[in-house]
C-alpha positions as CSV (number, residue, x, y, z in Angstrom):
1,X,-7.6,-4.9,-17.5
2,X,-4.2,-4.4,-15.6
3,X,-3.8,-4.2,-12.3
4,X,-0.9,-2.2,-10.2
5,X,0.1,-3.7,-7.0
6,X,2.3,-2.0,-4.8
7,X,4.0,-3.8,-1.6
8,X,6.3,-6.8,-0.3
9,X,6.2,-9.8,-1.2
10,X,7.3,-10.8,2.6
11,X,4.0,-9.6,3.2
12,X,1.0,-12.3,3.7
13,X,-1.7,-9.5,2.1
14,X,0.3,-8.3,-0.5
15,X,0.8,-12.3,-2.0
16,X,-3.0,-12.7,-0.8
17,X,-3.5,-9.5,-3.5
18,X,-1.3,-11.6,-6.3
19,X,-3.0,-14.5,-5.6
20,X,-6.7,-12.6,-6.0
21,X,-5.8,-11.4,-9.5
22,X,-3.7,-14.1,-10.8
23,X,-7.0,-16.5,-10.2
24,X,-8.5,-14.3,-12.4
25,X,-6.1,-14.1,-14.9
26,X,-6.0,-10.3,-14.4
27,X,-3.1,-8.8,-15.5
28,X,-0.8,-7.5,-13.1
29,X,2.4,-4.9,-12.3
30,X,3.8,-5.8,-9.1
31,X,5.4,-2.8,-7.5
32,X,8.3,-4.7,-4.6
33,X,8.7,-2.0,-2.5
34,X,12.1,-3.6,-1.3
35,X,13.6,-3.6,-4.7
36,X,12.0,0.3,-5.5
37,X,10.6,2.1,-3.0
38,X,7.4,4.3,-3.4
39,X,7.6,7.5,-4.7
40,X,5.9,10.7,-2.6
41,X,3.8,11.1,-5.9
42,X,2.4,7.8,-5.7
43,X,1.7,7.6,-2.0
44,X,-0.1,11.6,-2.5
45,X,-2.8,9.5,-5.0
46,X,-3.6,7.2,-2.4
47,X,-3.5,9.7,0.8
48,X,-5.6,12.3,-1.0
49,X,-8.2,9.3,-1.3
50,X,-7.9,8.2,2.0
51,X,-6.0,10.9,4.3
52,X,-2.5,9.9,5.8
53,X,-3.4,8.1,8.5
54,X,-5.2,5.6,6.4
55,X,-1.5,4.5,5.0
56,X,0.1,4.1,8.3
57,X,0.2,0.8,9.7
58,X,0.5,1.3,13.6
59,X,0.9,-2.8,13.9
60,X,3.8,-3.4,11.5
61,X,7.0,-4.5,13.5
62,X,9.0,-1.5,11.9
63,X,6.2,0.6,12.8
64,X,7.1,-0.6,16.4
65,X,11.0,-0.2,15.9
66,X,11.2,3.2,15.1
67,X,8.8,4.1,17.9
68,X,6.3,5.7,16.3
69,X,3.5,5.3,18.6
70,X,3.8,8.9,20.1
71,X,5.0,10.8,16.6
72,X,2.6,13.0,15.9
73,X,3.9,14.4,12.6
74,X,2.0,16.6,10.5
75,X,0.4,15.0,7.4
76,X,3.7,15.8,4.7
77,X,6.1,14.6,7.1
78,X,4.4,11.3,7.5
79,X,4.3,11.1,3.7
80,X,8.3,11.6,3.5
81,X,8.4,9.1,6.5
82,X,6.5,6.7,4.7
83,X,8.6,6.9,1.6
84,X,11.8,6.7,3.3
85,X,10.5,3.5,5.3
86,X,7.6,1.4,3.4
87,X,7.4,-1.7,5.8
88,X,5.3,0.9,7.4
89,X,2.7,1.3,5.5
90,X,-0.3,-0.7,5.2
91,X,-0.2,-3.0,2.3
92,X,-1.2,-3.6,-0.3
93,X,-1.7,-0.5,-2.3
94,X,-4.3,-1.5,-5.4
95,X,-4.8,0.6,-8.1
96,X,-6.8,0.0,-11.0
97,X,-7.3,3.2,-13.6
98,X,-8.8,5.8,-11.4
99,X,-10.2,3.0,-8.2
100,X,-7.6,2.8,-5.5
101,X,-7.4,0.2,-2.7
102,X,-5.4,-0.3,0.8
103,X,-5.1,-3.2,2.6
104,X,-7.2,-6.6,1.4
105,X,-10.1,-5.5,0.0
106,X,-11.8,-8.1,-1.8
107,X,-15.3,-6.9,-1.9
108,X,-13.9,-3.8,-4.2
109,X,-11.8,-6.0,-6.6
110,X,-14.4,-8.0,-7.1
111,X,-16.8,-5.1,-8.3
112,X,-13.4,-4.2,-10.9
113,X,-14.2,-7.3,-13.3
């Protein structure tokens, strides 16, 4: 079992993520979205799961700096904004073969061992 973790390690989810599946001795591939940022393709796999909106996080601080409150941006132009600027997004992205996770959900990665 491997598990792909996409996000920041600044971020107190995304180490709460490692943390899960490390316990577990699950294999992981962290993803540190500082170092490489996402790529439109992966973002697409998670949006067509869970729409757009579902990746934006609306309480981020960069979320707040770019003033993003009033965009209203079609759904491809949030996924190019998204890539260009990942401290946006809501973290972390989980994937595990074909389940996909965002935010702390520890109910479904339970149900993956």
């Amino acid at each position: 079992m491997e598990v792909q973790i996409f996000g920041v390690k600044k971020s107190a989810e995304t180490r709460a993520a490692l943390r899960f599946f490390a316990e577990r001795r699950v294999k992981t591939h962290f993803v540190d979205f500082v170092v490489r940022g996402p790529s439109r393709g992966e973002l697409q796999r998670f949006a067509q799961k869970f729409g757009v909106g579902s990746l934006v996080d609306p309480t981020s601080k960069r979320y707040a700096e770019l003033g993003w409150g009033v965009a209203r941006y079609s759904d491809q132009t949030w996924l190019d904004k998204l890539v260009e600027e990942p401290l946006t997004l809501k973290l972390p992205l989980v994937r595990y073969q074909q389940h996909l996770t965002i935010g702390p959900a520890l109910a479904v990665w339970k149900t993956w061992s």
